[in-house]
C-alpha positions, 0 to 999 in steps of 0.5 A: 621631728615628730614627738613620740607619743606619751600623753593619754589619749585627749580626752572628748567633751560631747561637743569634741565629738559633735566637731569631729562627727561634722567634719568628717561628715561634712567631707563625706557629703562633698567627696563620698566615693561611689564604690560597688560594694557600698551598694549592698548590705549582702553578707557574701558580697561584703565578705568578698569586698573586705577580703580584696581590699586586704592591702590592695587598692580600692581602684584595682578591687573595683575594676575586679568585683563585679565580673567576681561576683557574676563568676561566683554569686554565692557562697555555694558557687565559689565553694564549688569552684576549682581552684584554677578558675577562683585564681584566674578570676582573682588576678590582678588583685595578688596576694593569692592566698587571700582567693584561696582563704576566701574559697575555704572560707565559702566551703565552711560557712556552706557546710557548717553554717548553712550558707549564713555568714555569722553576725558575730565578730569573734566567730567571722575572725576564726574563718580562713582569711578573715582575723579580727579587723576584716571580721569587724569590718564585714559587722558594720558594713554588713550588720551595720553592727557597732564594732570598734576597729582600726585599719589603715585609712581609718587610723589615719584619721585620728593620728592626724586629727588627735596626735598632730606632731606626734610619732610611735602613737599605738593603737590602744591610744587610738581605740577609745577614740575610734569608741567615742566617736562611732555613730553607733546608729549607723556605724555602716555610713560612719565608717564609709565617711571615716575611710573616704577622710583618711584616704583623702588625708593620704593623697593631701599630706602623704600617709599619716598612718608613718606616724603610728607605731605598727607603720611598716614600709612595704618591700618593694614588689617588683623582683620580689618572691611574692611576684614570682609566685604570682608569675608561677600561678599565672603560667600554671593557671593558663596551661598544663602541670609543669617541672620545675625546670620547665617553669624556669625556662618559661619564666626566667626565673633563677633555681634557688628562688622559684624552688622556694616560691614552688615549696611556698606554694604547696606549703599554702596548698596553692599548688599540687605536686604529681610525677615531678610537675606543679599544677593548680591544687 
């Protein structure tokens, strides 16, 4: 069974870092992915990359951002855009609220920043959707900024290479390594190498990121409060306002869980409701 971590985080020697820098690069140039999004420095479509990479696969972001982006160039067209249309571009991607969060967002930075996404990580962190490692990412890979920051593949990466063996590791162990190694020339190449390792490690030996201490397993999707609101803004996006009763006959779906996906719904202000019937907000 792995330990749990108690000892400080190893201490890195220049050559220690050199090492690690090689190895991960060495990687990068034999299995760099060719992703869309790494093809542009462009604030907005960097910003729309990140926001669908939040807990989706990079397969399924990558079969949906170009026909995105050529429905919504900039930030003044998604901004523009009913929501109906923004929700029925965005599926395939779930999680909807993140297509409505990038919306509000669009509509913000038109109207308060002259359709300029900020440079700065605290300021890009307090926009809707975004919170503090989504607005670092966007810093590197957008203003190959020099940001220090944990994600999923990322973390990987170091719980494997620095705490082999070791369980409940915390971030704040992880940090000063993530600083220690970043290639503060180009933090937008580095990160790219860093992702594409750890999501090799993961398809090689399972998910290292089980052993740190954030790890929490996904609940299973399918029969789930998350999919029937999927199914009720998928029903909604293609029709007419419906009841309740309606959308329960159309769905099959049982009074008590839609009527708590329904309020959900509104609540997020996903959805609209009129006269006893649900449309599109």
């Amino acid at each position: 069974m792995p330990r749990a971590a108690r000892a400080p985080a190893p201490h890195l020697a220049p050559r220690d870092v050199a090492r690690f820098r090689a190895k991960v690069r060495r990687h990068h140039a034999a299995h760099g992915r060719d992703l869309p999004w790494r093809h542009t420095a462009d604030p907005y479509r960097i910003l729309v990359s990140e926001i669908m990479l939040q807990q989706t696969q990079v397969d399924r972001v990558a079969a949906r951002y170009d026909a995105f982006l050529a429905a919504f160039p900039t930030f003044a067209a998604l901004a523009a855009a009913p929501l109906a249309r923004v929700l029925a571009a965005w599926k395939g991607l779930g999680y909807n609220r993140r297509a409505l969060a990038l919306r509000r967002t669009a509509a913000i930075v038109v109207r308060e920043h002259g359709g300029r996404l900020p440079r700065d990580p605290e300021r890009l962190a307090r926009l809707p959707g975004i919170g503090a490692p989504t607005a670092a990412a966007i810093c590197a890979y957008a203003f190959n900024l020099p940001v220090v920051y944990i994600e999923t593949n990322i973390r990987a990466v170091f719980l494997h290479h620095f705490f082999p063996g070791r369980a409940a590791v915390p971030d704040a162990r992880l940090l000063p390594l993530v600083a220690r190694t970043l290639d503060r020339r180009n933090p937008r190449a580095w990160y790219s190498a860093l992702m594409d390792f750890g999501t090799a490690l993961k398809k090689k030996l399972g998910n290292p990121g089980r052993l740190s201490a954030h790890y929490r397993r996904q609940p299973p999707f399918e029969g789930s409060r998350r999919q029937l609101r999927g199914r009720v803004l998928a029903a909604l996006v293609r029709g007419r306002p419906r009841t309740a009763a309606a959308l329960a006959r159309a769905l099959g779906a049982g009074a008590a869980m839609l009527a708590e996906a329904l309020s959900g719904l509104v609540e997020d202000g996903l959805l609209a409701k009129a006269g006893g019937r649900y449309r599109i907000a």
